[in-house]
PADREN-694997 format. One record per residue (C-alpha): z, x, y; residue in one letter; residue number from 1. Coordinates in steps of 0.02 Angstrom, whole numbers. Layout:
BEGIN
z, x, y, type, seq
Z, X, Y, A, NUM
...
END
This chain:
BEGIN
z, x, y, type, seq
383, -5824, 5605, X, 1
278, -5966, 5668, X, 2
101, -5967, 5632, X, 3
-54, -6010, 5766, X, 4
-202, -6098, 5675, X, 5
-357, -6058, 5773, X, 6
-462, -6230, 5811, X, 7
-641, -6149, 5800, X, 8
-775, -6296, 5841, X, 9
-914, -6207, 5722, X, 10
-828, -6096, 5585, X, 11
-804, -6172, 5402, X, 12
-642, -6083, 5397, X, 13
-479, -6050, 5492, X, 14
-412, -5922, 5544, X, 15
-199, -5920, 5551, X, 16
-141, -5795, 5654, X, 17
63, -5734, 5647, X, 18
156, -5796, 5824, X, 19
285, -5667, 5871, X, 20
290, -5763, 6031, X, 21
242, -5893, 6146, X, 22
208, -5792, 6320, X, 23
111, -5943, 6407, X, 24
80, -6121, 6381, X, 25
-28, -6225, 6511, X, 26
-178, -6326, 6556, X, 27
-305, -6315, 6666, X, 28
-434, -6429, 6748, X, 29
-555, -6369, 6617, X, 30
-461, -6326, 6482, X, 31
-279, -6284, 6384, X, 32
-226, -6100, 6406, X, 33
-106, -5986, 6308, X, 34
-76, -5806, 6286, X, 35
37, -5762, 6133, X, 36
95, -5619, 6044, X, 37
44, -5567, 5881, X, 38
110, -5414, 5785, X, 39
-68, -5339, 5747, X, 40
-167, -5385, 5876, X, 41
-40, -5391, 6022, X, 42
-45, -5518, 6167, X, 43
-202, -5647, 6128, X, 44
-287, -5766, 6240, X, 45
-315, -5916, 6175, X, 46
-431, -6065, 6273, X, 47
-441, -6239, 6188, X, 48
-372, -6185, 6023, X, 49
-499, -6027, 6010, X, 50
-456, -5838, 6015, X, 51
-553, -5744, 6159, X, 52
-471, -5572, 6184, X, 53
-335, -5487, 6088, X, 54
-281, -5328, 6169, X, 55
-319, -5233, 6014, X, 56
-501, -5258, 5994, X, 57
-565, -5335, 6164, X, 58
-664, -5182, 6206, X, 59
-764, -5198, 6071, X, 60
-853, -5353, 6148, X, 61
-838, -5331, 6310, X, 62
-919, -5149, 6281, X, 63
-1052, -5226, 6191, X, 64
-1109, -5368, 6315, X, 65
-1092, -5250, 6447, X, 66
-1174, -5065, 6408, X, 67
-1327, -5114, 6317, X, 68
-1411, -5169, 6448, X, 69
-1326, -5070, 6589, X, 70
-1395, -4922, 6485, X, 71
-1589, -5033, 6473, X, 72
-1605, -5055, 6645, X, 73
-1661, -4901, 6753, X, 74
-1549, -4939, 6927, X, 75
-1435, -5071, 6897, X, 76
-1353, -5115, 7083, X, 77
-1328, -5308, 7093, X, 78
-1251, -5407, 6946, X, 79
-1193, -5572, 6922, X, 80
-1059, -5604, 6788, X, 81
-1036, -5787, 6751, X, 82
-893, -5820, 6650, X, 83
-757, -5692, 6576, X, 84
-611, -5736, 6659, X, 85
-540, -5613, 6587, X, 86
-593, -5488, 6667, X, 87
-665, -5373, 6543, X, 88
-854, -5389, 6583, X, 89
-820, -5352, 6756, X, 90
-724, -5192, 6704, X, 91
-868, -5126, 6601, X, 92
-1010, -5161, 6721, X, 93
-876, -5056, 6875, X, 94
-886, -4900, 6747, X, 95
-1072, -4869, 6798, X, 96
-1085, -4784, 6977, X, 97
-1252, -4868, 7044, X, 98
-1178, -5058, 7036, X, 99
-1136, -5093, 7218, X, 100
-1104, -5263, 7206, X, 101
-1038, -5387, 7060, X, 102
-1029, -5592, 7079, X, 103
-890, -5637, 6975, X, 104
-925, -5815, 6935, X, 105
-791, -5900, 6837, X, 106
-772, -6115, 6841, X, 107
-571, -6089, 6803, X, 108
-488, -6003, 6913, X, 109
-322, -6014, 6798, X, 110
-393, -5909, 6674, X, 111
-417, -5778, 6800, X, 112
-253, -5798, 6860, X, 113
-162, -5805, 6677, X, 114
-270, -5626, 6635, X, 115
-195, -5556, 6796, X, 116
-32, -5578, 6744, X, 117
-38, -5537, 6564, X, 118
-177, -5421, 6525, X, 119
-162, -5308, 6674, X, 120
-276, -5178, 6563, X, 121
-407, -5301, 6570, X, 122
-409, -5392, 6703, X, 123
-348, -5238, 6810, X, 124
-536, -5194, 6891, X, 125
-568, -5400, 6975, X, 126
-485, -5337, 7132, X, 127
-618, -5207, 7186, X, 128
-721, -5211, 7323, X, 129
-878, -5194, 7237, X, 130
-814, -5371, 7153, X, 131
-851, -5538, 7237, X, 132
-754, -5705, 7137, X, 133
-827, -5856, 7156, X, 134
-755, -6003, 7049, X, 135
-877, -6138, 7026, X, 136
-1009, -6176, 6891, X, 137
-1114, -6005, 6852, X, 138
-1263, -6116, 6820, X, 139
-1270, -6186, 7009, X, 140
-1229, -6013, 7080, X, 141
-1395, -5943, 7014, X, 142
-1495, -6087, 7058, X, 143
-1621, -6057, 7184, X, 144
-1572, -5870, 7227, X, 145
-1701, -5734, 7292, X, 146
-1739, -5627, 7149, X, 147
-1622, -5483, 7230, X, 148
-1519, -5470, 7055, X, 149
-1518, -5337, 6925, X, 150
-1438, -5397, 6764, X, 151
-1360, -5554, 6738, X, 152
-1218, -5563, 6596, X, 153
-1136, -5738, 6528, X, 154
-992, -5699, 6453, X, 155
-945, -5905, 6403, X, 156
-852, -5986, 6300, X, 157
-920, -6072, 6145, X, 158
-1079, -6161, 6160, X, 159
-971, -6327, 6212, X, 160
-912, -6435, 6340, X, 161
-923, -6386, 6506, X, 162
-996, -6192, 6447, X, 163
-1172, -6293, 6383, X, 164
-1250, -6285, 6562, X, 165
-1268, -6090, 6525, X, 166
-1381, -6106, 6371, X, 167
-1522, -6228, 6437, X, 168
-1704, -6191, 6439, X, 169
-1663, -6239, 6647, X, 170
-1535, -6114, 6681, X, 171
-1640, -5971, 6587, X, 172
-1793, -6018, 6691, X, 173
-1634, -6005, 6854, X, 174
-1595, -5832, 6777, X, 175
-1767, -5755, 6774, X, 176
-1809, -5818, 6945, X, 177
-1653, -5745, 7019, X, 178
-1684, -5582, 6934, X, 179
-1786, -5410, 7015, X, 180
-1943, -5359, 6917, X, 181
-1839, -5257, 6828, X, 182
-1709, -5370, 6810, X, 183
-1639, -5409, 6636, X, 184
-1502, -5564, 6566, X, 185
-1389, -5562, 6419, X, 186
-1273, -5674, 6323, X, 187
-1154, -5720, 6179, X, 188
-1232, -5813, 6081, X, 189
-1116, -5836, 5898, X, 190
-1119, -5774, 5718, X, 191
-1234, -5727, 5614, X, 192
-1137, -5762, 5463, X, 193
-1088, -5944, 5533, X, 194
-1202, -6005, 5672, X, 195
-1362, -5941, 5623, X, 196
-1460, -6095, 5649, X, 197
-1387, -6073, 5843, X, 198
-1434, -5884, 5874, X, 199
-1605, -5946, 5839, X, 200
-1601, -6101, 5944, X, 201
-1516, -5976, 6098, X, 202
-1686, -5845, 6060, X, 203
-1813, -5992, 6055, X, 204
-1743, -6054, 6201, X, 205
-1738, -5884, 6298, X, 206
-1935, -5853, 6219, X, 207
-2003, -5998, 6325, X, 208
-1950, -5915, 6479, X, 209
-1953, -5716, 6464, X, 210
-2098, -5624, 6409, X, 211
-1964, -5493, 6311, X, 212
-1823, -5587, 6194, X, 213
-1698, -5478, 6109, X, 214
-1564, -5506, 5985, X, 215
-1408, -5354, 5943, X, 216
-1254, -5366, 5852, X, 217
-1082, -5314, 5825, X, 218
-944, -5321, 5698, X, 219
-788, -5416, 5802, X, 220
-638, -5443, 5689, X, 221
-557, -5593, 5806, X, 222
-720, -5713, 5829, X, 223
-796, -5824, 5686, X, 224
-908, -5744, 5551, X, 225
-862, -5568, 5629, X, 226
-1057, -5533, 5636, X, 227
-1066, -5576, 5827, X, 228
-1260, -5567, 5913, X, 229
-1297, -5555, 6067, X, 230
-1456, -5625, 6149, X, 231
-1535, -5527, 6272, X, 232
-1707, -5532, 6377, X, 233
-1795, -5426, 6512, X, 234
-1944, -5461, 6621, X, 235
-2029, -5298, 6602, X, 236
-1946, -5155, 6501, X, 237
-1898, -5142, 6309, X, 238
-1709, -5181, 6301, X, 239
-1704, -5041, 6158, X, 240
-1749, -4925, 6258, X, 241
-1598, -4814, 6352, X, 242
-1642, -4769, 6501, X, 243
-1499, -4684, 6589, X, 244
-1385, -4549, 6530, X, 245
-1232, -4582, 6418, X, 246
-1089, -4520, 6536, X, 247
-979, -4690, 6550, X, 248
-795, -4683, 6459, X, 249
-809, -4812, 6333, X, 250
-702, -4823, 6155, X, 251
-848, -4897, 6039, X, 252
-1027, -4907, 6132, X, 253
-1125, -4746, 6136, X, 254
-1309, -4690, 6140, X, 255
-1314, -4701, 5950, X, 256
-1232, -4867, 5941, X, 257
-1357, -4944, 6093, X, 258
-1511, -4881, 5952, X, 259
-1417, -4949, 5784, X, 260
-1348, -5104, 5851, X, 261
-1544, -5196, 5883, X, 262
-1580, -5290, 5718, X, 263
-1723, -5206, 5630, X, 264
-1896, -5285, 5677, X, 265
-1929, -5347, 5488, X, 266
-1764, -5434, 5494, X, 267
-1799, -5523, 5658, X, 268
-1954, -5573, 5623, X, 269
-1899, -5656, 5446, X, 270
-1725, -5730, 5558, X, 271
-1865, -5816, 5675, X, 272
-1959, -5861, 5545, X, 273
-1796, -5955, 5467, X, 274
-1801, -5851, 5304, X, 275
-1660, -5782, 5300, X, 276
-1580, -5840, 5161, X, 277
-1389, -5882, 5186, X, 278
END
């Protein structure tokens, strides 16, 4: 059996995952695309040499970036997803009845079309009407909007290359000025275990712009240091806080995983404080 040897930018080790086969092979404008099957994890998309969904565990991200905040936010209705491809994020944010409208904003419209064709379970939702695709550069499309949005989620790709216009001091201060008074943003943003120097550049960054930063977590087997966070912020409620009901279907998020998965205020503090020692 022929191995795949993930080419992680950030992580001090690799990960080798078996290759039962080869089910696409390609490049687009932005980047090389593959989807291949794996006896554990079944069919895996892979962008520039780096895993981003396996059909085994993908909910347990895309669950994550999405329902956290859905949950925070007292009337979501408008939300702008910029990224995700995939179309995972977009299926989460459809499971909750008040959104009327979503802005999928994805630069590479091969990705999109790839997930279509291969991970029908994920991708499966893009086609509502409630959905709106757009394939251009996220941080242009929420330059210079009204604030009529909601919540706005990035769902990127590494902090590299052509994904580094979403994590700029400018395209925050684009985010909370597109936002409603209520309106709330989150992102990826890496490992604990292996970018920690990065989740606090992402929250420092986020801090000069919104008056409430936030930082959760989740344990992802398929992305470097497993330990994934989550940067969130929120011009005017506490992101901890649920504030709707717990009626979606979901496989991992729930009410008590929205209260457990916040890192504990003495811990935050001391990450912020850069003494956390590892």
């Amino acid at each position: 059996m022929i191995k795949f040897f993930e080419k992680d930018p950030y992580a001090p080790i690799q990960y080798v995952y078996d290759v039962e086969k080869v089910l696409y092979k390609g490049k687009s404008e932005f980047q090389e695309i593959m989807v291949i099957e794996n006896p554990h994890f079944g069919k895996m998309l892979i962008l520039d040499g780096t895993v981003q969904i396996t059909e085994r565990d993908e909910f347990f991200y895309h669950e994550m970036l999405v329902h956290v905040l859905m949950h925070a936010h007292p009337d979501p209705k408008k939300v702008i997803v910029i990224g995700g491809g995939d179309g995972g994020t977009v299926r989460e944010v459809l499971k909750h009845d008040s959104v009327e409208k979503v802005y999928f904003i994805e630069i590479d419209e091969e990705v999109i079309n790839v997930s279509k064709k291969f991970f029908p379970s994920v991708a499966g939702s893009i086609g509502s009407s409630r959905v709106e695709i757009k394939c251009m550069d996220g941080a242009e499309f929420v330059k210079g909007r009204d604030g009529d949005i909601d919540i706005v989620i990035v769902d990127s790709t590494d902090i590299i290359g052509f994904a580094k216009s979403l994590f700029t001091v400018e395209f925050f201060k684009s985010v909370k000025d597109c936002l409603t008074e209520d309106g709330m943003f989150v992102t990826l943003s890496e490992s604990m275990h292996f970018h920690k120097d990065m989740v606090i550049e992402v929250q420092e960054a986020m801090r000069l712009i919104f008056p409430i930063v936030d930082l959760y977590t989740a344990p992802l087997a398929t992305y470097a240091g497993n330990w994934w966070t989550f940067s969130c912020a929120s011009k005017k409620h506490d992101l901890r806080q649920m504030r709707k009901d717990f009626k979606i279907d979901a496989r991992y998020y729930s009410d008590e995983i929205h209260k457990q998965a916040f890192m504990p205020p003495g811990m935050y503090e001391r990450l912020m404080q850069r003494n956390l020692m590892w």
